[in-house]
C-alpha positions as CSV (number, residue, x, y, z in Angstrom):
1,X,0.0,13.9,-14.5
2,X,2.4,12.0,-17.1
3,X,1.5,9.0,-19.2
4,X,3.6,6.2,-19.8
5,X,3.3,2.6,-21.6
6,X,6.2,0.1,-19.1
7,X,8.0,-2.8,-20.7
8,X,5.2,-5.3,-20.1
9,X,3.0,-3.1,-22.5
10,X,1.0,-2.0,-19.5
11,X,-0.3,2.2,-20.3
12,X,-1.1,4.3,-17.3
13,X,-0.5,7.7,-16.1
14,X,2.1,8.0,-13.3
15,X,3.7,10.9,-10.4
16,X,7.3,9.6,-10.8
17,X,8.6,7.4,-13.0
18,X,11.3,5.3,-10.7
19,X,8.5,4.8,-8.0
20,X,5.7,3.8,-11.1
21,X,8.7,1.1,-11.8
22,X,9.1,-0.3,-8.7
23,X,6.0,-0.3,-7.7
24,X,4.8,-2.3,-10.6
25,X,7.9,-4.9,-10.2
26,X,7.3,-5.6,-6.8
27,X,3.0,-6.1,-7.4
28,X,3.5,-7.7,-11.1
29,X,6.7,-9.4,-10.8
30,X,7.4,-10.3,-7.4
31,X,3.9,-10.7,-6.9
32,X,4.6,-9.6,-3.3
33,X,0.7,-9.8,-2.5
34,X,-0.2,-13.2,-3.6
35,X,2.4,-15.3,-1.4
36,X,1.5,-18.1,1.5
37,X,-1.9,-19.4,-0.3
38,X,-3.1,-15.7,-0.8
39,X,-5.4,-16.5,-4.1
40,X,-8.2,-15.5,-6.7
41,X,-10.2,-16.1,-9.1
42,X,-12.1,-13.9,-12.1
43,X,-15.0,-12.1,-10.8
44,X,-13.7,-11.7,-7.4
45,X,-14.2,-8.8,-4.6
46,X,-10.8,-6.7,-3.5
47,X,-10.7,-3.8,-1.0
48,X,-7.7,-1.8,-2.0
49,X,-6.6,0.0,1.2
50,X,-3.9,2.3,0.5
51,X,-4.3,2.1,-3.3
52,X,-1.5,4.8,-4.7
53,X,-2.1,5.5,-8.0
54,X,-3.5,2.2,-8.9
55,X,-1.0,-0.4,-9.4
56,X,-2.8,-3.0,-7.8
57,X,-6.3,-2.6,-8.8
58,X,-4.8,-2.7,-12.5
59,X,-2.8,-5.9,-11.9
60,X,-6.3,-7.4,-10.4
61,X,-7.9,-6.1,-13.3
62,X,-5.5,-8.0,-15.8
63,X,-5.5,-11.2,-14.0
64,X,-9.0,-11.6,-12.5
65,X,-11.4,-10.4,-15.4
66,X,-14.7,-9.4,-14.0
67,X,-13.4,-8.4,-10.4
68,X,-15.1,-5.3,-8.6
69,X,-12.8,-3.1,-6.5
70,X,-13.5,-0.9,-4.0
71,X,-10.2,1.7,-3.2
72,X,-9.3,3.8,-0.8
73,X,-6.8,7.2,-1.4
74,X,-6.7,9.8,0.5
75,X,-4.2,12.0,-1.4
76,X,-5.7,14.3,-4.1
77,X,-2.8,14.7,-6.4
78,X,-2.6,11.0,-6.2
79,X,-6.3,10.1,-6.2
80,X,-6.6,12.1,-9.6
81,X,-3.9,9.5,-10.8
82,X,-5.3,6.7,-9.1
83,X,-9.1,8.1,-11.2
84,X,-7.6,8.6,-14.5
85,X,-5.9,4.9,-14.4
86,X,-9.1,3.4,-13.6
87,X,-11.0,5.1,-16.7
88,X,-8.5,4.2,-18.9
89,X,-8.5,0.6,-18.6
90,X,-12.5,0.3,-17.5
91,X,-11.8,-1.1,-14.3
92,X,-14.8,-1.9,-12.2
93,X,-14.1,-0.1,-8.9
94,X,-16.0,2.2,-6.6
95,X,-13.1,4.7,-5.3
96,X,-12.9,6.9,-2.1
97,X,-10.4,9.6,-1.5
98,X,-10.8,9.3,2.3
99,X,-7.9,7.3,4.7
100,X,-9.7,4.7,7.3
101,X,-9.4,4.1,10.9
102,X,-10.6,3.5,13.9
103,X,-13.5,6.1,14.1
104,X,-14.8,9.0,11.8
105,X,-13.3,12.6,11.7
106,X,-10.4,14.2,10.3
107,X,-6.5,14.0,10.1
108,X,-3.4,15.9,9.3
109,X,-1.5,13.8,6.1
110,X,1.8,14.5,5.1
111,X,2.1,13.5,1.1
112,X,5.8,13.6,-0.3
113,X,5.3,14.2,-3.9
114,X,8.3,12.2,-5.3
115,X,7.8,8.9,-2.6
116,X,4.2,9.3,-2.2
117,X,4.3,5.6,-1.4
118,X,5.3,6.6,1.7
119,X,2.6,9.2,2.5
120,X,0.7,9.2,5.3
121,X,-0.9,10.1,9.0
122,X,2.4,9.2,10.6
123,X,4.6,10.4,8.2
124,X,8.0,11.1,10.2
125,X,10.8,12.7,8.2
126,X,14.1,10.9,10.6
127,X,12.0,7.4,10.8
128,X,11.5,7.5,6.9
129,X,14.5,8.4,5.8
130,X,16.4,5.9,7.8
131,X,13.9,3.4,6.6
132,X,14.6,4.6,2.8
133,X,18.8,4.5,3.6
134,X,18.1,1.0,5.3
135,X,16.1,0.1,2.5
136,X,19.1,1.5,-0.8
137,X,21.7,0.2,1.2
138,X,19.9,-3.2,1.0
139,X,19.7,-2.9,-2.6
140,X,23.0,-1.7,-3.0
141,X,25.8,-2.3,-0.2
142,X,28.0,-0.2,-1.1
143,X,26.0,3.0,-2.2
144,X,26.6,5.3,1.2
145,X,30.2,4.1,1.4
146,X,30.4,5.3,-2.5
147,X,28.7,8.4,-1.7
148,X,31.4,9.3,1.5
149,X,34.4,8.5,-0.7
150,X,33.3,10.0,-3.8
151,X,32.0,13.9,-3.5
152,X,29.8,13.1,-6.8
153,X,27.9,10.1,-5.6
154,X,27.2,12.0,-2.5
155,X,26.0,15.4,-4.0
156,X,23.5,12.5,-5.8
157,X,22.6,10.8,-2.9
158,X,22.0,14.5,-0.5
159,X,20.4,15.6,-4.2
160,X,18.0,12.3,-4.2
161,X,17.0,12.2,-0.1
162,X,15.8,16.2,-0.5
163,X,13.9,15.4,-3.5
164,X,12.2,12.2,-1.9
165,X,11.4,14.0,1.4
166,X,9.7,17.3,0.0
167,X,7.0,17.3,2.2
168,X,3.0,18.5,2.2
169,X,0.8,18.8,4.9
170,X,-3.5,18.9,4.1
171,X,-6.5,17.8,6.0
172,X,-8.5,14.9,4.8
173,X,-11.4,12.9,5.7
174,X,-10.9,9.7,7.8
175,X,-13.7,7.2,7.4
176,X,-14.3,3.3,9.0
177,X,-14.4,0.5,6.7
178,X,-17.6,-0.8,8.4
179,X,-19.0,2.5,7.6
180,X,-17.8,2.2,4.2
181,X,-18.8,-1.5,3.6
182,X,-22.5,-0.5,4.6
183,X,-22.6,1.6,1.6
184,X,-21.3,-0.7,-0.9
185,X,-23.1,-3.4,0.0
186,X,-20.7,-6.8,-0.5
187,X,-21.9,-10.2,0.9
188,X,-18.0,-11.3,0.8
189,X,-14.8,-9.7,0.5
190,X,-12.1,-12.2,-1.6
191,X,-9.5,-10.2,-0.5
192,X,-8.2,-7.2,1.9
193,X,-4.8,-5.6,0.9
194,X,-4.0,-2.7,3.6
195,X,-0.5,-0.9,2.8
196,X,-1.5,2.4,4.5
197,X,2.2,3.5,6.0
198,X,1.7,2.7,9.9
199,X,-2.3,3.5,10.0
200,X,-2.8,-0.5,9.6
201,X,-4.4,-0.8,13.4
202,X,-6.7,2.4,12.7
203,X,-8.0,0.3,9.7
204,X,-8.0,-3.2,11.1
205,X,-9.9,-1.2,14.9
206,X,-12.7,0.7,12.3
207,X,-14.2,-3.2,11.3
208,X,-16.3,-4.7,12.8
209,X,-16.7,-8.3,13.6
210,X,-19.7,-9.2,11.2
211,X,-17.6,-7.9,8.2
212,X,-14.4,-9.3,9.6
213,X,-16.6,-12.6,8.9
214,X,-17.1,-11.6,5.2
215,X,-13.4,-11.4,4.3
216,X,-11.3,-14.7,3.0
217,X,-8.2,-13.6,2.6
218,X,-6.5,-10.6,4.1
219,X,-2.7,-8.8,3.3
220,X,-1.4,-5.9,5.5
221,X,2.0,-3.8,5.4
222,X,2.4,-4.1,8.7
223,X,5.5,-1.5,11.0
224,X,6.6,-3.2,14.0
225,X,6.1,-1.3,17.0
226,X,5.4,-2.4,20.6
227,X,4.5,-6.0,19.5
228,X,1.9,-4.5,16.7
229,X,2.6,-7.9,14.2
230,X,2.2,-10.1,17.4
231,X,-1.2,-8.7,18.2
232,X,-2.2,-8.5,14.6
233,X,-1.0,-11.9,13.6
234,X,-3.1,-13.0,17.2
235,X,-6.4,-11.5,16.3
236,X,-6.3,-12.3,12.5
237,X,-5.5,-16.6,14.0
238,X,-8.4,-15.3,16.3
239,X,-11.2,-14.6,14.0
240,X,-10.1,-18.2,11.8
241,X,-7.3,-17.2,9.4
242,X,-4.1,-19.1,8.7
243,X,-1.6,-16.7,8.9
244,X,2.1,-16.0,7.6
245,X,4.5,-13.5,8.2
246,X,7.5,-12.6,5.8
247,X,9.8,-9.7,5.5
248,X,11.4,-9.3,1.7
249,X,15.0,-8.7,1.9
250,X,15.4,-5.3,1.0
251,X,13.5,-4.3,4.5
252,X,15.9,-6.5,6.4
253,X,16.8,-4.3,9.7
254,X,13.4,-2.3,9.2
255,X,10.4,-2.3,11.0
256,X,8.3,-3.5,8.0
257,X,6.7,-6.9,7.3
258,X,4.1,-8.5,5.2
259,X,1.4,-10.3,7.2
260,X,-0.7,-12.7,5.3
261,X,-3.8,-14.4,6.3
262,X,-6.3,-17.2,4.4
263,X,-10.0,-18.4,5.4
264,X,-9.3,-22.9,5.3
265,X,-11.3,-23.6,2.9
């Protein structure tokens, strides 16, 4: 575990630098999770589902003083991260290194040490990586045609996909948010941010209606497969929300979106 202070002056300890960077552009700068009417105010409730290393509970923390969090991360190597960040900046949060879903038992998670953003139960080592080429060549057009014309850009780029896809296998604990909700106790939840790497219906099928009715605003990572953000974006318009889709441009020809929905009123 490294520690680091990033331009904005925020400290924290970090896994990999470039991820820690992005990571923190795309929460603190682009904001990415408070799009389509997606707001809060200090003092408000978050369930962090797929919380990393912390990123999002510490931008919460900054702009909602007072807020209580309640985050889920199932990796241990990131979990300790995702600890030590809360400590350091006395964030109010009750943390759970357990993944969610449907029922209660125990799955097989793959962690990749250097993209542990990408972590998960369905970790699949062709599917990613062409998500991660779709994803650089987005950024940068010409990268792969750089790397196939020029034998030092592609010992780089070969260098950077074996680094990113080291893989681990472990067992962990798989819990239901009901189940979880029941311990904490909540009367409302302001806000329900699920980035959990294409385990987003486990989560959404382990809640039950009665604390569906508790949560205002919710924002899921959602992977597009056999109509997945159809039926999502149905049941969230089914139990009341206003919903919003939107994929950012760096995922375009991916299978990932950003589904947003907000309580009226």
């Amino acid at each position: 575990m490294k520690r680091t202070t990033l331009s904005d002056g925020l400290e924290l300890f970090y896994l990999s630098i470039e991820e820690t960077r992005f990571v923190h552009d795309e929460i603190f700068t682009d904001r990415t999770y408070f799009r389509h009417g997606v707001a809060l105010s200090p003092g408000a409730c978050v369930v962090d589902v797929g919380a990393n290393i912390g990123m999002f509970a510490l931008y919460i923390h900054r702009q909602f003083p007072g807020s209580r969090i309640v985050a889920f991360e199932p990796v241990p190597e990131v979990f300790e991260v995702l600890s030590a960040n809360v400590a350091l900046h006395g964030i109010d949060a009750r943390l759970y290194r357990c993944a969610l879903g449907a029922a209660p038992g125990e799955a097989t998670f793959t962690f990749y040490p250097n993209n542990s953003v990408m972590s998960g139960m369905y970790a699949d080592d062709a599917g990613d990586r062409a998500t991660t080429r779709t994803f650089l060549g987005n950024k940068n057009p010409t990268l792969f045609e750089d790397a196939a014309t020029t034998p030092a850009i592609g010992r780089h780029v070969d260098a950077m996909f074996t680094r990113l896809f080291k893989a681990q296998t472990f067992q962990c604990q798989v819990r239901t948010l009901s189940d979880v909700l029941a311990e904490v106790q909540v009367a409302r939840i302001d806000l329900l941010k699920i980035d959990v790497e294409k385990a987003e219906l486990e989560v959404i099928r382990g809640i039950t209606d009665s604390d569906w009715a508790r949560v205002r605003q919710v924002v899921i990572e959602v992977h597009d497969r056999d109509g997945r953000l159809a039926a999502l974006q149905a049941q969230l318009t089914g139990l009341g929300f206003q919903v919003a889709v939107e994929q950012d441009t760096v995922l375009d020809a991916t299978e990932i979106w950003t589904l947003y929905g907000v309580r009226p009123g």
